[in-house]
N, C-alpha and C positions, 0 to 999 in steps of 0.2 A: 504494500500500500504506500501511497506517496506521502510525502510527510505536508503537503496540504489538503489533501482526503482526509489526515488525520487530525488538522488542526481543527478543521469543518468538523469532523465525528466527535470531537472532544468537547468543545463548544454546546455543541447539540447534547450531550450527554452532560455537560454542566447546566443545563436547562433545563433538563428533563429532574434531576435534583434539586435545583431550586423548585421548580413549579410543584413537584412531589413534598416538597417542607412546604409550602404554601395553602397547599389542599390541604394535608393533612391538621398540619401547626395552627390555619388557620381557624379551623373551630374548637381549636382548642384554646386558643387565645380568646375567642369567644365565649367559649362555657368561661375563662376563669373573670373574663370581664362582666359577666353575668352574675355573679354569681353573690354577691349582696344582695345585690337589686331582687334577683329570680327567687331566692329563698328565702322564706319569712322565718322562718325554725331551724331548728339546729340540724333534725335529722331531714330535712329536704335539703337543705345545703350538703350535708352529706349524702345524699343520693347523688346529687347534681355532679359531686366533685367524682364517686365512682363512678356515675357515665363515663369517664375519659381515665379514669384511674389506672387501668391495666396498660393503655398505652400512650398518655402522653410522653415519658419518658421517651419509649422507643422512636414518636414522632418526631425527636429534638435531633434524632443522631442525623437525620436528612440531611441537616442547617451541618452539621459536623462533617459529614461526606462531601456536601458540597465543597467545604472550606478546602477539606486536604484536596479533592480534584483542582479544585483554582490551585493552591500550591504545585500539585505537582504536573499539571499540563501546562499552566501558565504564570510561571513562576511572579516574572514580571509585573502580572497584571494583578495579583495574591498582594506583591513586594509594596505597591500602589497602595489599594484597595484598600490594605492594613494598616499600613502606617496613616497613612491621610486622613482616613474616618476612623482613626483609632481612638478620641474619644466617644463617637458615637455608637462604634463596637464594642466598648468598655461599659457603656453605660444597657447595650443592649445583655451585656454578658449578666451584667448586674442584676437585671432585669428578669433574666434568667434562672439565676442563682435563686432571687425570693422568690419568685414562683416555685422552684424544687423544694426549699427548705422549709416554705409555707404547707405544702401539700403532706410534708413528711414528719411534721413536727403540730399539724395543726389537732391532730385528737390525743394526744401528750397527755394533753390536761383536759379537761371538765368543763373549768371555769368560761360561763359565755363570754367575759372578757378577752382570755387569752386563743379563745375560738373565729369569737370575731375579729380579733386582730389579724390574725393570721388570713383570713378570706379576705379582709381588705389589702394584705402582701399582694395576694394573688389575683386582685382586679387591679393592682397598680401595675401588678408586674407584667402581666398579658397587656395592659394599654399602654404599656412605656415602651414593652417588646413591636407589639405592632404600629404603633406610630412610628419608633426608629425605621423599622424595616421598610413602609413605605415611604419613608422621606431620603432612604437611599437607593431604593431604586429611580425616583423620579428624579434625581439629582443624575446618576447614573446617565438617564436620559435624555435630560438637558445638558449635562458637559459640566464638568467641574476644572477650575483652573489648573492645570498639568503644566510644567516648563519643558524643554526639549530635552531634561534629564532624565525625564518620566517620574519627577515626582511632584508627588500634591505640592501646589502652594496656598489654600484656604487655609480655615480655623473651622469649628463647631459651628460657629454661626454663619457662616459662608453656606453651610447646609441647609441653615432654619431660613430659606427665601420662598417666598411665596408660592411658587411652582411646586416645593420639596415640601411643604407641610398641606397644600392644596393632596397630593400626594401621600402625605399621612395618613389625613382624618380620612380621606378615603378608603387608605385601607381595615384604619378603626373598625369603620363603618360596616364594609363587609365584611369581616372579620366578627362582626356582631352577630350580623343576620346568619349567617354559615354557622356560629355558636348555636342561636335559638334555633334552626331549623334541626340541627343535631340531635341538640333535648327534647324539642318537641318527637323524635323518631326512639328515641333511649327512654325519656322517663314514662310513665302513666298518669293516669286520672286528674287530680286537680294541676298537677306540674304543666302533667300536658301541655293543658290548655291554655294555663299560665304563659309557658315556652310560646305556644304559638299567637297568641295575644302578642306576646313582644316582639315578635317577628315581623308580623304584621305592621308597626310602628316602625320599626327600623328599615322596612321594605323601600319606605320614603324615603330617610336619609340616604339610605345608601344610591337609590337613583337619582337623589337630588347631586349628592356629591361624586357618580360616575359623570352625569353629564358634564359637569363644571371641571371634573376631571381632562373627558374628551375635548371640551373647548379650549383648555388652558395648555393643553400638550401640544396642538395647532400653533399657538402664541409662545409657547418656549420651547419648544424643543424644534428640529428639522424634519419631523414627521412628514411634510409636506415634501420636502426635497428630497427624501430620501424614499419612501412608500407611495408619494400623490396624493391627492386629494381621496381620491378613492381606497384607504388603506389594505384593503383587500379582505377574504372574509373571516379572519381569526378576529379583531378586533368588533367587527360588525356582528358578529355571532354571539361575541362576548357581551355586548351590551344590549343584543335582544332575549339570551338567555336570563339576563337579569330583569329584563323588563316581562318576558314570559313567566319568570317566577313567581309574582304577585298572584297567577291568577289561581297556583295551586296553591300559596300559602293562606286566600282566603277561602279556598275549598279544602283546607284540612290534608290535602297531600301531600305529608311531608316528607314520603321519596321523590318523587317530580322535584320539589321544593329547593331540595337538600342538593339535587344533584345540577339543577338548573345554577344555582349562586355555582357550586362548584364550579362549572363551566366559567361560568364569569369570572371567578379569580386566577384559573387557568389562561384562561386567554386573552386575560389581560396583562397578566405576567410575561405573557410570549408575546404579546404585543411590543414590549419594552423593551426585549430583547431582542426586537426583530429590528426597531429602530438604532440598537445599536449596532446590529453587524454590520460589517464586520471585523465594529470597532468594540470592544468591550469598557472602555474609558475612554468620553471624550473629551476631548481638552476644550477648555471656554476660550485658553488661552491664544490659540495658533489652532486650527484644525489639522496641521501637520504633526502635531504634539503627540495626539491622540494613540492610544496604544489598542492595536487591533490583534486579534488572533494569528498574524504573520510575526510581528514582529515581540510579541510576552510569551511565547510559546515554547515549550521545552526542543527538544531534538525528539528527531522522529525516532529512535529507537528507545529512547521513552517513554512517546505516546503507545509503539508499536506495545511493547512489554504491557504497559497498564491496561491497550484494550483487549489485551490478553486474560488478566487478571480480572477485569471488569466482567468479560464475559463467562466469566465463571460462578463469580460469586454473586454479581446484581440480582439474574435469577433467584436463587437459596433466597437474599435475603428478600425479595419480593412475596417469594411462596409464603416463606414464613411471618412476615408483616400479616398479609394475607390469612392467612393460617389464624392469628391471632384474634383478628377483626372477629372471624367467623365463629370462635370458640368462645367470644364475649359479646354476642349480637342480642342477647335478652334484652328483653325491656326492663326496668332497675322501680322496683317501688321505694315509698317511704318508710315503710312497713321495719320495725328495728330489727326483728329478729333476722332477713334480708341483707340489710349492711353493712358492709365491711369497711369497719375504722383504723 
């Protein structure tokens, strides 16, 4: 294989990892940002948080695979990425941590103080986690200043511009509704409907702030020059899947529902990345600056070796994701003697 077949396949394969932490991570960032708000009592909060108990960990390792694949196909691009947004990576890592330590520390004790403390770690930490992450991608896709050394020259707040947190809340947003549509599919009887009553409400934000999304990406970013006006039908799909979603979240379907949003944060993720090829960092600075998949990219006999490796092991670990979903697919009551603290 050529060692540009393989910068193409590796790209694509660090896409496919992202957009997989996305779907998954994202309703899970959802239950945890829900989860004050969705549960009135102690043991529906704990329902709520075993919805996603058996595998939010395993959904984190995605964001982790991703990472070492950027390291090791794209050294460069990894070398960038990291240092530059390293306190927004810091603060996501942060983000992270209280969600894990929240979840594993929060039935310890009894006391509803030291109960509710902990479910408020883990609605901060799911909306600190998901705002960072869409405010670097949209940054991603508008250009960030790059020198001809290929290193960042911003700060943290060079990130927080308008474009990049338009960007965020978006992703909040859906990140929300993929939450409720989840619980509404996991819990039972009054949660249910609870779940999908919120859903419902969020259905608006989140369309409000896709559109305002799609307007604003036209206005900062090169979408136009580089896709046309016509972006073609990943992005178009994306934001009819979300608009077709409403009509099963007011008819109580909340498989259509669940898998409709997913659609939309899928392809709007590949959307992002479609504006970048096949550049992966653009520079604000010089568009020569810019570091593209030719020039961050390891030696082909490193790509060759890894999609060696890859294609061995992605399968196992797909089956077995897979595997696990299917073996935790009950519906979860509140019912105590049911569960698991």
């Amino acid at each position: 294989m050529s060692h540009e077949f393989l910068q193409v396949l590796w790209f694509i394969l660090i896409v496919v990892l992202w957009v997989g932490f996305y779907f998954l991570e994202g309703f899970d960032f959802g239950v945890g940002m829900l989860l004050p708000f969705l549960g009135k009592k102690d043991q529906e909060r704990r329902a709520i948080i075993n919805a996603i108990g058996p595998t939010w960990d395993g959904n984190e390792v995605w964001l982790i695979t991703a990472g070492g694949a950027m390291f090791a196909a794209f050294p460069q691009w990894y070398a960038t990425l990291f240092s530059g947004f390293y306190l927004a990576l810091f603060l996501l890592l942060v983000a992270l941590i209280i969600r894990g330590i929240s979840f594993e520390y929060r039935s310890k004790d009894a006391s509803p103080k030291w109960r509710a403390t902990f479910d408020w770690m883990i609605a901060v930490g799911s909306f600190l986690a998901a705002l960072l992450l869409g405010v670097a991608f949209a940054n991603l896709a508008e250009g960030v200043p790059i020198n001809a050394k290929m290193m960042y020259t911003g700060n943290l707040f060079t990130l927080l511009n308008p474009y990049g947190l338009i960007g965020g809340l978006t992703t909040v947003s859906v990140f929300l509704l993929h939450g409720a549509n989840f619980l509404s599919l996991k819990l039972e009887d009054e949660l249910r409907e609870r779940a999908n009553a919120f859903a419902k409400k969020l259905y608006i934000a989140a369309v409000v702030l896709n559109l305002i999304l799609l307007i604003t990406t036209y206005i900062f970013t090169d979408i136009y020059a580089h896709l046309g006006l016509n972006p073609g039908i990943v992005p178009i799909v994306g934001l009819l899947a979300l608009l077709v979603s409403g009509y099963f979240i007011n008819r109580k379907q909340e498989g259509w529902a669940f898998i409709l949003v997913a659609v939309n944060i899928v392809f709007t993720l590949i959307t992002f990345f479609m504006i970048m090829f096949p550049r992966v960092m653009i520079s604000s600075t010089d568009p020569s600056y810019s570091l593209t998949i030719y020039n961050a990219s390891s030696s082909a006999y490193t790509l060759s070796v890894m999609s060696i490796v890859a294609l061995i092991f992605v399968p196992i670990v797909l089956i077995y994701q897979g595997w696990t979903y299917y073996m935790f697919r009950k519906r979860i009551t509140t019912k105590k003697e049911s569960l698991v603290y």
